[in-house]
Each structure stands twice: as C-alpha cells, then as structure tokens.
Rosetta silent file (secondary structure, phi, psi, omega in degrees, C-alpha in Angstrom):
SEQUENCE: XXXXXXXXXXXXXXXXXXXXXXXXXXXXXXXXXXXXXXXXXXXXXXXXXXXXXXXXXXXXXXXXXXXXXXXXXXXXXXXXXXXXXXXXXXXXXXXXXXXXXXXXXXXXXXXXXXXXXXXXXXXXXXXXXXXXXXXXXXXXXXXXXXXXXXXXXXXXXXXXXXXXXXXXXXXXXXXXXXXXXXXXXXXXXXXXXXXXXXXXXXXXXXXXXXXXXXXXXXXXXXXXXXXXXXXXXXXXXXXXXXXXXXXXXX
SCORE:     score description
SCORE:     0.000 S_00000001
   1 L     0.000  131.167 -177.971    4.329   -5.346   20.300 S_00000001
   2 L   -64.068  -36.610  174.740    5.862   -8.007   17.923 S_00000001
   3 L   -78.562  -14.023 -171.312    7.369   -5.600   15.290 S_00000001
   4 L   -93.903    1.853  165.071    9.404   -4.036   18.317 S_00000001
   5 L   -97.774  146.587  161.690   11.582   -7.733   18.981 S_00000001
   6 L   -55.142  -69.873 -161.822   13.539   -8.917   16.369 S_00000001
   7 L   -67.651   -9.921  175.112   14.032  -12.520   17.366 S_00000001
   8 L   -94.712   -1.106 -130.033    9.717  -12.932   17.167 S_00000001
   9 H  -119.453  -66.098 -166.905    9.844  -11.126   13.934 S_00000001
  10 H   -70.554   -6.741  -11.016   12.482  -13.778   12.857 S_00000001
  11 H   133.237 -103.617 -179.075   10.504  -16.140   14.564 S_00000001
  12 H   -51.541  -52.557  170.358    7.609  -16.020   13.452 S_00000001
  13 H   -88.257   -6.527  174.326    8.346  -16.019    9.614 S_00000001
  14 H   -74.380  -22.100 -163.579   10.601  -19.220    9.902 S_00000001
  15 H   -84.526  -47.218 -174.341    8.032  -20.985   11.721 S_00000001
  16 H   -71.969  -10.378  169.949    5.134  -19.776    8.732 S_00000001
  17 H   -71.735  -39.394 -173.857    7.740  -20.913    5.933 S_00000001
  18 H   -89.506  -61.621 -165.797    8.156  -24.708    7.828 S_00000001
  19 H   -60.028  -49.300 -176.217    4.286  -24.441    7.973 S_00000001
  20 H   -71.997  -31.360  174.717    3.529  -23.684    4.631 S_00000001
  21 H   -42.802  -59.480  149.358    6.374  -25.976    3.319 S_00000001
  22 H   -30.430  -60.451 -159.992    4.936  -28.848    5.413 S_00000001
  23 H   -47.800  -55.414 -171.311    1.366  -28.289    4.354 S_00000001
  24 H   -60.994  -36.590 -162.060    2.227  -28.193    0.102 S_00000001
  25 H   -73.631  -49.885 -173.169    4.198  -31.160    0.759 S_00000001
  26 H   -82.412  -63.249  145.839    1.596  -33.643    2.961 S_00000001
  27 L   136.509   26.563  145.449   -1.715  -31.506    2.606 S_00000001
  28 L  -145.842 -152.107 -167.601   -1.702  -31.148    6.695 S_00000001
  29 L    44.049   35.000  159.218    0.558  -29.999    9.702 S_00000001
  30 H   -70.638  -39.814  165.366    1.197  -26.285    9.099 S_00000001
  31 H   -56.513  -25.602  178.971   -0.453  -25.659   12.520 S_00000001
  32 H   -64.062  -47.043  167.362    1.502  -28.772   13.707 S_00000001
  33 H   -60.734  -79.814  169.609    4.612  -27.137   12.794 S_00000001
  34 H   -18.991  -66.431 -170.384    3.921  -23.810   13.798 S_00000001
  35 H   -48.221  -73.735 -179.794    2.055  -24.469   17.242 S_00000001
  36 H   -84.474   38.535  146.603    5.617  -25.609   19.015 S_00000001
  37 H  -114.679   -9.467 -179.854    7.815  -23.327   18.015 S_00000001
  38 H   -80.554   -4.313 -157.546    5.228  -20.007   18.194 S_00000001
  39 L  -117.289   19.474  145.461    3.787  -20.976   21.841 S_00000001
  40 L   -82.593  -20.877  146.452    7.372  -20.117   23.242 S_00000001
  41 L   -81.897  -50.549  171.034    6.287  -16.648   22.451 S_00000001
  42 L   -95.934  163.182  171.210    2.995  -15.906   21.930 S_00000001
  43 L   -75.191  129.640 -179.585   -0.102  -17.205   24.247 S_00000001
  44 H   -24.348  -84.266 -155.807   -2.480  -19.771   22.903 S_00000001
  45 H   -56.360  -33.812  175.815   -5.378  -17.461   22.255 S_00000001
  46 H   -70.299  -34.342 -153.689   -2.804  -14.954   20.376 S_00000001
  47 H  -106.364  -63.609 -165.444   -1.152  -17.792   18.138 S_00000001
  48 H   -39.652  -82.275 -168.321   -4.487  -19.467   17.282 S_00000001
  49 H   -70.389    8.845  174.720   -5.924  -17.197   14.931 S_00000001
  50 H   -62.190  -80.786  152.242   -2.517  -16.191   13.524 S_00000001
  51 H   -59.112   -0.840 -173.360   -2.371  -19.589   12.324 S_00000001
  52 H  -114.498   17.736  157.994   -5.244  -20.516   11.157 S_00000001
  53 H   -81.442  -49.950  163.178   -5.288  -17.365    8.787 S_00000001
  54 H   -54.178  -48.082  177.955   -2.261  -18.921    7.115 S_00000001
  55 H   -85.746  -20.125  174.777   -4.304  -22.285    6.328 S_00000001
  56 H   -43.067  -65.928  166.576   -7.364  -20.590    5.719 S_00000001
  57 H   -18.264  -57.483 -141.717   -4.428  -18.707    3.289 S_00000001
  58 H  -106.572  -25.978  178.568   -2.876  -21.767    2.136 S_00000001
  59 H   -62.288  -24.497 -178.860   -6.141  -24.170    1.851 S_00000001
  60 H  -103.465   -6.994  171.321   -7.770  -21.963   -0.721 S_00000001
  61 H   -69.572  -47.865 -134.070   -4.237  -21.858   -2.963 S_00000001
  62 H   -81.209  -43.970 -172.498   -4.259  -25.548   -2.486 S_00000001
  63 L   -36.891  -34.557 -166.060   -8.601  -25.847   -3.153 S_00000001
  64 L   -89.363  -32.365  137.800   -7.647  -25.318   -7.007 S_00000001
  65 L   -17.391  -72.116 -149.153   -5.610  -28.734   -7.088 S_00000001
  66 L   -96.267  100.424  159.704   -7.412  -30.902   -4.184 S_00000001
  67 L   -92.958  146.458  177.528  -10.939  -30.949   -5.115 S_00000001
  68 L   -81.777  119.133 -163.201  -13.463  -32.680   -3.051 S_00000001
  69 L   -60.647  153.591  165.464  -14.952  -35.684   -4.356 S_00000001
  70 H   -39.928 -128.805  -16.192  -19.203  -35.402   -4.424 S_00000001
  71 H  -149.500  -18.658 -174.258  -19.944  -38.109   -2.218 S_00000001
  72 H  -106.367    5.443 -179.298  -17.509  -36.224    0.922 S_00000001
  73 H   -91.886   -5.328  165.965  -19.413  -33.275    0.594 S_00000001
  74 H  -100.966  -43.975  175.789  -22.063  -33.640    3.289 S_00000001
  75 H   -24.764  -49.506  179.811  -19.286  -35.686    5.277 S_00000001
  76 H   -83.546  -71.188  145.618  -17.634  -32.134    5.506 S_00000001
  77 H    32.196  -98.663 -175.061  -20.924  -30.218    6.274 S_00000001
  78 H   -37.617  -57.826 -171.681  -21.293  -32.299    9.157 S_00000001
  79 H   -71.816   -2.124 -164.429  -17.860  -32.940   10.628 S_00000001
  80 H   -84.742  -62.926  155.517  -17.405  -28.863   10.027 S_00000001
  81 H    -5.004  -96.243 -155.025  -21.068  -29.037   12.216 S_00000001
  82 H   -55.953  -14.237 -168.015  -19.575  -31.003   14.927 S_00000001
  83 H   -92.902  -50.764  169.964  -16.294  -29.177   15.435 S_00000001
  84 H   -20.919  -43.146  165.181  -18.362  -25.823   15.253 S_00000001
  85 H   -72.690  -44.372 -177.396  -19.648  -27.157   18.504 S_00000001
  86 H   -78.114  -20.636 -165.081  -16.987  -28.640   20.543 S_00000001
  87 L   -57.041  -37.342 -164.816  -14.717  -25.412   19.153 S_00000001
  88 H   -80.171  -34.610 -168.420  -16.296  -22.885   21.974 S_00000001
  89 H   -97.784   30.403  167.293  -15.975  -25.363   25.135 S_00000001
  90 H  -128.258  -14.575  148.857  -12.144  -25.936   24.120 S_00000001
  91 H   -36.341  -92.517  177.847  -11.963  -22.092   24.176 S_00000001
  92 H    -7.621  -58.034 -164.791  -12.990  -22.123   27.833 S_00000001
  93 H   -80.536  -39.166 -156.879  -11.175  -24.818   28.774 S_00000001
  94 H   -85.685  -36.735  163.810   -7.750  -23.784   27.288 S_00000001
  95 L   -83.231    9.885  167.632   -8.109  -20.353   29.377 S_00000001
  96 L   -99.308  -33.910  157.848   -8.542  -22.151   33.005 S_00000001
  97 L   -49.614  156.395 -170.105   -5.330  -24.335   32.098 S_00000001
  98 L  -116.067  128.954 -179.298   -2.200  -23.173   33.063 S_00000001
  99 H   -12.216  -76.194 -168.025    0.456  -22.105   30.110 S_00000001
 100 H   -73.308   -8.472  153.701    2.885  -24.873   30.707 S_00000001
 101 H   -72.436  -63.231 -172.577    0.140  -27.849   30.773 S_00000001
 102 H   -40.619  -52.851  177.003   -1.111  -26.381   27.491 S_00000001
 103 H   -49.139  -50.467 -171.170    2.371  -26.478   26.005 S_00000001
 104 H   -78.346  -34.402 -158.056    3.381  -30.235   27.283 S_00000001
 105 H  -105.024   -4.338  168.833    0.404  -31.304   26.322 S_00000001
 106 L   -86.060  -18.160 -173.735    0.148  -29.739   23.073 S_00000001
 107 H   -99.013  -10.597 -168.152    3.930  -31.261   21.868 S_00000001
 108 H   -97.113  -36.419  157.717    2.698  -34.399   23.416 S_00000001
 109 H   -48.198  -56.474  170.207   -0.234  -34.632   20.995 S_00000001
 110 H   -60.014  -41.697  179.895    1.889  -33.925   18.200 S_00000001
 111 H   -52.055  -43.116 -176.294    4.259  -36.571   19.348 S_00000001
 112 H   -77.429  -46.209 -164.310    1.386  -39.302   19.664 S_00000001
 113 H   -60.854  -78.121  173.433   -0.122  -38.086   16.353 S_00000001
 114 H   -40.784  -77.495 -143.714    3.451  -38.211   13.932 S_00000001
 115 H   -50.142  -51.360 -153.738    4.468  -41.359   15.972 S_00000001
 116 H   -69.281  -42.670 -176.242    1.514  -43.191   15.470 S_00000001
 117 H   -85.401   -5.644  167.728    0.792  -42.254   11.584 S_00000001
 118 H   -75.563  -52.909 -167.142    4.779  -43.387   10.978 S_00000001
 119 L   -37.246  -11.356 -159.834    3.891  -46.656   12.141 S_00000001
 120 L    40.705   68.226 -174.108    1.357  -47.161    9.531 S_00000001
 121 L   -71.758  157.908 -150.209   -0.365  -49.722   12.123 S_00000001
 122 L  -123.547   67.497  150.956   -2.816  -51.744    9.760 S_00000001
 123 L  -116.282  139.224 -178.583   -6.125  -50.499   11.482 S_00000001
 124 L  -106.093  166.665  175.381   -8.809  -50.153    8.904 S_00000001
 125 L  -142.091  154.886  157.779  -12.112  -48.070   10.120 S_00000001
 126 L  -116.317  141.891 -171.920  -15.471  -48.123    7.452 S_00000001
 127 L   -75.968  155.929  157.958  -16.332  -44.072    8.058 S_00000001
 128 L  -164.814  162.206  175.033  -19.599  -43.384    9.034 S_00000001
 129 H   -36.605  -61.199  144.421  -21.479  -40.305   10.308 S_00000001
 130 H    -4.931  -70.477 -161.020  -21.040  -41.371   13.979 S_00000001
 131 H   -71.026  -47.429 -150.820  -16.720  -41.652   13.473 S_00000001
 132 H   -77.367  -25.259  177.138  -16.630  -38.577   11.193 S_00000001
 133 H   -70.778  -41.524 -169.101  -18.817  -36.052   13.926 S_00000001
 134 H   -73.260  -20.691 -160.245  -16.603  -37.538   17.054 S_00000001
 135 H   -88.479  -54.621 -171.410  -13.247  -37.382   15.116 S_00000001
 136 H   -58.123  -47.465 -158.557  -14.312  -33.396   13.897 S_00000001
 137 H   -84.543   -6.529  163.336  -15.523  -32.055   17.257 S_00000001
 138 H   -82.141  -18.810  154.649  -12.525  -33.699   19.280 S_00000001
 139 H   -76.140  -17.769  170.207  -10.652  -31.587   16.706 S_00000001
 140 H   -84.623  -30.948  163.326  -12.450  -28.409   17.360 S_00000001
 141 H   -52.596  -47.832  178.741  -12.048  -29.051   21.312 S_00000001
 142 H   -63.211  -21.816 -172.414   -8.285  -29.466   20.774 S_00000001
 143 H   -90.112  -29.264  167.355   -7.936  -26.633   18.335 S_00000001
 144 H   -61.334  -51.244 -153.772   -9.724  -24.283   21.045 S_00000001
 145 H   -86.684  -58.393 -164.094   -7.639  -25.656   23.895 S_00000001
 146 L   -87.599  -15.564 -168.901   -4.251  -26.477   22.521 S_00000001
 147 L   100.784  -30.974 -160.528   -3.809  -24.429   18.937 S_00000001
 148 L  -112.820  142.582  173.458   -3.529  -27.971   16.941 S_00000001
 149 L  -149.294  -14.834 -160.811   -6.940  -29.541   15.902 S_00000001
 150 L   -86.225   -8.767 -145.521   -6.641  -30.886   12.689 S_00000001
 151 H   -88.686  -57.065  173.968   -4.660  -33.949   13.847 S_00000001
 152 H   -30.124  -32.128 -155.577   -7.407  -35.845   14.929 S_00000001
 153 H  -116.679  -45.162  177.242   -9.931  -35.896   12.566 S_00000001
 154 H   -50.438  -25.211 -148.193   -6.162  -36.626    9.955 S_00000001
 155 H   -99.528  -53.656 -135.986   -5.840  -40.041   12.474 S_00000001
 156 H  -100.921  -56.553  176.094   -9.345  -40.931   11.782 S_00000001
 157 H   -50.608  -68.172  170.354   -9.391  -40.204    7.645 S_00000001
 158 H   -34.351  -49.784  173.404   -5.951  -42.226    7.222 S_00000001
 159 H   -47.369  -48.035  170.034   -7.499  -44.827    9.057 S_00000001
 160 L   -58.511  170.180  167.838  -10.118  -45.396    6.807 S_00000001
 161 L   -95.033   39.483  159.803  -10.113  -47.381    3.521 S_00000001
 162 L   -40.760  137.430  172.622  -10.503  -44.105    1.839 S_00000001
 163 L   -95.070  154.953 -154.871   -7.950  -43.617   -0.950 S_00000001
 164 H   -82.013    6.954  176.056   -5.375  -41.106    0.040 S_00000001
 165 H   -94.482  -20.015 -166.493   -6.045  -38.021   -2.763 S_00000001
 166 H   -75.833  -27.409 -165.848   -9.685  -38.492   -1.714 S_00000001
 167 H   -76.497  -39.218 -169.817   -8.765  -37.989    2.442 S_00000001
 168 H   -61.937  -31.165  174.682   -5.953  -35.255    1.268 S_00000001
 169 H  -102.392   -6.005  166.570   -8.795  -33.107   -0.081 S_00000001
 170 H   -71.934  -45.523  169.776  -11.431  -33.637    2.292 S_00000001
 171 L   -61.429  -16.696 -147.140   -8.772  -33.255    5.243 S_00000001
 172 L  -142.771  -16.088  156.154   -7.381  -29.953    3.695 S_00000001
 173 L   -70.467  -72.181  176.231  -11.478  -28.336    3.154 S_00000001
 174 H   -16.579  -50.504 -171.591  -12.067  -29.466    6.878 S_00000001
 175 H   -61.758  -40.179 -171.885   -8.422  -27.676    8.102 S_00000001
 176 H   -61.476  -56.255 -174.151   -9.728  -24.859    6.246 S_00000001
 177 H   -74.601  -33.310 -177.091  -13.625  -24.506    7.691 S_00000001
 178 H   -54.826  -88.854 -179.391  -12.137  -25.173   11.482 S_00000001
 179 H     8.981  -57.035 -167.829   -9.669  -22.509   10.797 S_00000001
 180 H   -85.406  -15.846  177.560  -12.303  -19.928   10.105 S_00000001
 181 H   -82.416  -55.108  146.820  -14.453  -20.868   12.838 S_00000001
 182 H    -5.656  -69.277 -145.511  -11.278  -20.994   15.137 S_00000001
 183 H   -80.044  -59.012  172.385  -10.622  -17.134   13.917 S_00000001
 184 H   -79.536  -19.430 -169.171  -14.301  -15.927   15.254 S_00000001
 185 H   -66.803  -64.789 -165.885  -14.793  -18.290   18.430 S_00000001
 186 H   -50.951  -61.664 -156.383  -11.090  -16.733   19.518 S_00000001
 187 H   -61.027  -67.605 -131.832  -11.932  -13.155   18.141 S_00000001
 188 H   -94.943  -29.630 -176.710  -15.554  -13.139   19.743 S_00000001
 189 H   -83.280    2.964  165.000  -14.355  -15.112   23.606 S_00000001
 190 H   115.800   -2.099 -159.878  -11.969  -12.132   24.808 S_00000001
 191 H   -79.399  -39.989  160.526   -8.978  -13.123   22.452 S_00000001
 192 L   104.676  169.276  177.758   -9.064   -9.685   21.012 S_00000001
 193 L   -90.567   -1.066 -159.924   -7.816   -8.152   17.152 S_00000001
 194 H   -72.252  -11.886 -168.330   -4.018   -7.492   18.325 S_00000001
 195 H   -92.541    1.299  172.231   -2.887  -10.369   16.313 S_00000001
 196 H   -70.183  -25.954  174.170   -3.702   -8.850   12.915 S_00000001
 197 H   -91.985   21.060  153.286   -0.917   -7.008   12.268 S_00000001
 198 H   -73.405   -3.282  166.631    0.792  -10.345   11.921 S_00000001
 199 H   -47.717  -32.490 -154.851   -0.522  -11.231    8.786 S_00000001
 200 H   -74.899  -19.154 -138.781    1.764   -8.681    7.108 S_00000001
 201 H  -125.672  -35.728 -165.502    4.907  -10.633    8.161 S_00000001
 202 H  -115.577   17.988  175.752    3.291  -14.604    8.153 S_00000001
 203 L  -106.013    8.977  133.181    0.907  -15.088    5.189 S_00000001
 204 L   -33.751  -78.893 -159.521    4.143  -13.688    2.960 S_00000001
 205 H   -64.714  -13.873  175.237    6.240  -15.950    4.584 S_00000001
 206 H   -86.284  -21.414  157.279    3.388  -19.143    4.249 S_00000001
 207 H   -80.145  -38.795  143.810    3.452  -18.769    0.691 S_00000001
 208 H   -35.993  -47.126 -169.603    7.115  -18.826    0.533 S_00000001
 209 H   -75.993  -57.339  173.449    7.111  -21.995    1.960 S_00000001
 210 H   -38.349  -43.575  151.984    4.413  -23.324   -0.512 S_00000001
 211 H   -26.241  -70.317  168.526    6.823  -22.413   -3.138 S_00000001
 212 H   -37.106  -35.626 -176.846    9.323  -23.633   -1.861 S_00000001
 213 H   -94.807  -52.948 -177.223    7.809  -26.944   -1.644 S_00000001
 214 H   -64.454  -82.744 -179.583    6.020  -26.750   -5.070 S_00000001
 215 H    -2.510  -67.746 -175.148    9.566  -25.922   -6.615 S_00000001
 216 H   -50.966  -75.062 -162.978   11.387  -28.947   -4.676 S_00000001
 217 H   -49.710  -37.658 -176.444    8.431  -31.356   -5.804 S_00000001
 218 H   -83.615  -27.748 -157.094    8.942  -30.151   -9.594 S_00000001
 219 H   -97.834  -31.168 -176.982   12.402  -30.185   -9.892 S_00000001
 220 L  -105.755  102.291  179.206   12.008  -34.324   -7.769 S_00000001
 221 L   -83.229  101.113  169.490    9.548  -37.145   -8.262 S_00000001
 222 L   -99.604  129.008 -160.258    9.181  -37.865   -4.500 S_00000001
 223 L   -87.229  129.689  173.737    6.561  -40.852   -4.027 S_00000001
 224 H   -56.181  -34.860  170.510    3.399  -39.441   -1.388 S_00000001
 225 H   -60.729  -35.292  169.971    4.885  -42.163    0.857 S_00000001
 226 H   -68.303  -74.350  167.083    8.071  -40.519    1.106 S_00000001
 227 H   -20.227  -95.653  147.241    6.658  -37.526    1.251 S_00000001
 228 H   -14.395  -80.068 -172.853    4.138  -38.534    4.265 S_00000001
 229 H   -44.412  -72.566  171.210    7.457  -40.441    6.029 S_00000001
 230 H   -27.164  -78.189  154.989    9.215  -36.928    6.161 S_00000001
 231 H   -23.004  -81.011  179.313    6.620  -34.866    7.471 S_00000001
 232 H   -43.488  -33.290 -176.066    6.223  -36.904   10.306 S_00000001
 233 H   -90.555  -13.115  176.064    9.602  -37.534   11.209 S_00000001
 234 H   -64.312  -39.992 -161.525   10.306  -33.281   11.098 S_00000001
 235 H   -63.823  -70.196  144.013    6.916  -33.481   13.363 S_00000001
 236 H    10.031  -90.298  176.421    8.751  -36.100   15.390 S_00000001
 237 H   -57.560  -42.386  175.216   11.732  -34.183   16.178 S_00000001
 238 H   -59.572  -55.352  160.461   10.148  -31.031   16.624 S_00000001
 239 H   -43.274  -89.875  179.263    7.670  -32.250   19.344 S_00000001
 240 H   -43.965  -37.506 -167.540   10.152  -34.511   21.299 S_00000001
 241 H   -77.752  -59.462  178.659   12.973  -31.523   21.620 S_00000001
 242 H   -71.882    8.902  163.430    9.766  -29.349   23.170 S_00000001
 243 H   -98.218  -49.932  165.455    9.064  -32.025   25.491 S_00000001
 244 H   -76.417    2.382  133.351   11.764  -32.813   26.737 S_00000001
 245 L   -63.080  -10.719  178.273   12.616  -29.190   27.045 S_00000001
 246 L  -120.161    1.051 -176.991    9.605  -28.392   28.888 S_00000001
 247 L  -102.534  -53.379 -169.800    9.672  -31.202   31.390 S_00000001
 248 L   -74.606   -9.550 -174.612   13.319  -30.688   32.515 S_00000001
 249 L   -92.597  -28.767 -159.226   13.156  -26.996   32.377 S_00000001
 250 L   -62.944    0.000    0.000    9.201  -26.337   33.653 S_00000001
C-alpha cells in the first residue's frame, strides 16, 4: 500500500507537481515527466492510469484557455479513433515485456523525443488524414506499452506548418481523449482499481504545479520558444540520468 511508505508518498507528489508544472508551461510532457521517475516504483499498468487522471485533470483546467480551432475538430475525432485502436494491443504487449526493457526503452523514447524537438530540424510535413491516424495510434500503442504516448503524435503536429497555439490546443484535447481511453483499456485488461486512492495525494499536487507555473509566467514574459527550450532540456536530463542508470545498474 502506497500511504504505508513515505518516500512513494513523497514521491509521487514531487513527480505530479514537475508534471503539472511542465504541462502549464509547454501544453505537453506531464506524463513525460512523471513516467521516469514513478516507474522506479510503481509497475507500468499501476502508473498508467494514475497519470493520465492528472492530464485528463489538468487538460480540462487548461480546455478554458486552448480552444480548438473548427477546422481540427474531425482531425481529433479521428486521430482519438486511431489511438482507440492501437491503445489495447500496446496493453498486451507491455505485459509480455519484461520490467527493465519497458523502463530503458521508455527513457529512451523520451530521450529521442526532447532531443530531437531541441534541434528544431527544419522538416516541414502538410498533415493529412493518413499522417494524423499513424502518428495517433503509434501513440496509443506506446501509451499502452510504455506509460508515455503523447510524444508521438507532439513530433508529428510540430512538424507540420501548423501554427503553434493551433497544435498546442489540438495536442492538449488529443493528451486528454488518450488519457481517458488509457484509464478504461488499463482498468478493463486486468490492471485493476488499486490505483485510485492515489488521486487524493497527485491531482492536489498536479494543480500545484499548474500554479506554480501560471504564477512564474505572470510575474515573467518568457517567449513560447524559451519556454519550449526548457521543457525539453528538464526532459533531457531526466531521461539520460534513467538511462544511464538503468544500463549500468540492470
């Protein structure tokens, strides 16, 4: 039980403060955050819907800002569709893997993700139905298998020549609709209800962090590029310390 250690208790709400704090700042990675420092303690299938009750949580504070233009609303429909699908056979697959592949290969995703979106590499994409279903349902396989799914479909949105308030709220409905699918797929596949009474302790502490972040941002004129550059390099650092902690140690 989780309320009887301390150090997951302590844990647990540092890691949902650095989620929500991430999320208000960029409008993605609280699962990003979250995923390597919760999956030295809890097991994939336990940690999944844990987190994705905090973005459900943080996505519908956020929903009254980031509205979704008209023109992205069957875009999300669909890519929502496609992850809905891929979400159950990344279930599967993430309980025949063995803990420590799930782990390496979950910090090594983040690492490839952050690294890749500091570069700003000057690939353009024009979106189409085709990019936006393969980009969602390789995030609902990944979100099943590894805990992080959102990264994927964020690779693919950036890419485009999309303007970035339009991708921040389309990317941040999307995090949201996985999330909830994520919550029954886990729930309904053996993962079980045990993780509820963690709510009490990390959608407190996930709203703290939003604060925390809205505060900083009012009090600062920080430029979205700045902004964006941060995130990534916290992602950065987090990810590389649990890689190279899990290779020399595994």
């Amino acid at each position: 039980m989780i309320f009887d250690n301390p150090l997951s208790i302590c844990l647990l709400i540092f890691a949902a403060i650095f989620g929500g704090f991430i999320r208000r700042l960029s409008g993605f990675g609280g699962a990003l955050i979250m995923t390597p420092l919760l999956m030295w303690v809890f097991p994939i299938p336990f940690l999944i819907p844990i987190m994705m009750c905090a973005e459900i949580f943080g996505g519908v504070l956020l929903s009254r800002q980031w509205k979704i233009h008209p023109e992205d609303r069957s875009r999300l429909w669909l890519m929502l569709l496609f992850a809905g699908i891929f979400l159950p056979l990344g279930i599967w697959l993430g309980g025949r893997i063995p803990p420590i592949v799930l782990k390496i290969a979950t910090s090594a995703i983040v690492l490839f993700f952050a690294s890749y979106l500091l570069l700003k590499p000057h690939v353009k994409l024009s979106s189409s139905g085709m990019l936006d279903g393969f980009a969602a349902g390789l995030s609902g396989l990944l979100l099943g298998s590894c805990g992080v799914g959102g990264h994927p479909a964020a690779l693919y949105l950036n890419a485009t020549n999309q303007v970035f308030e339009r991708t921040r709220s389309l990317l941040s409905q999307f995090v949201s609709g996985i999330s909830i699918f994520a919550i029954i797929g886990i729930s309904l596949m053996g993962g079980g209800l045990d993780w509820i009474p963690c709510l009490l302790l990390i959608i407190p502490a996930y709203w703290l962090g939003l604060r925390i972040a809205k505060g900083i941002l009012g009090m600062h004129t920080v430029s979205d590029i700045a902004l964006k550059r941060l995130c990534l390099l916290i992602l950065i650092a987090n990810a590389a310390f649990n890689l190279v902690f899990l290779l020399i140690f595994k």
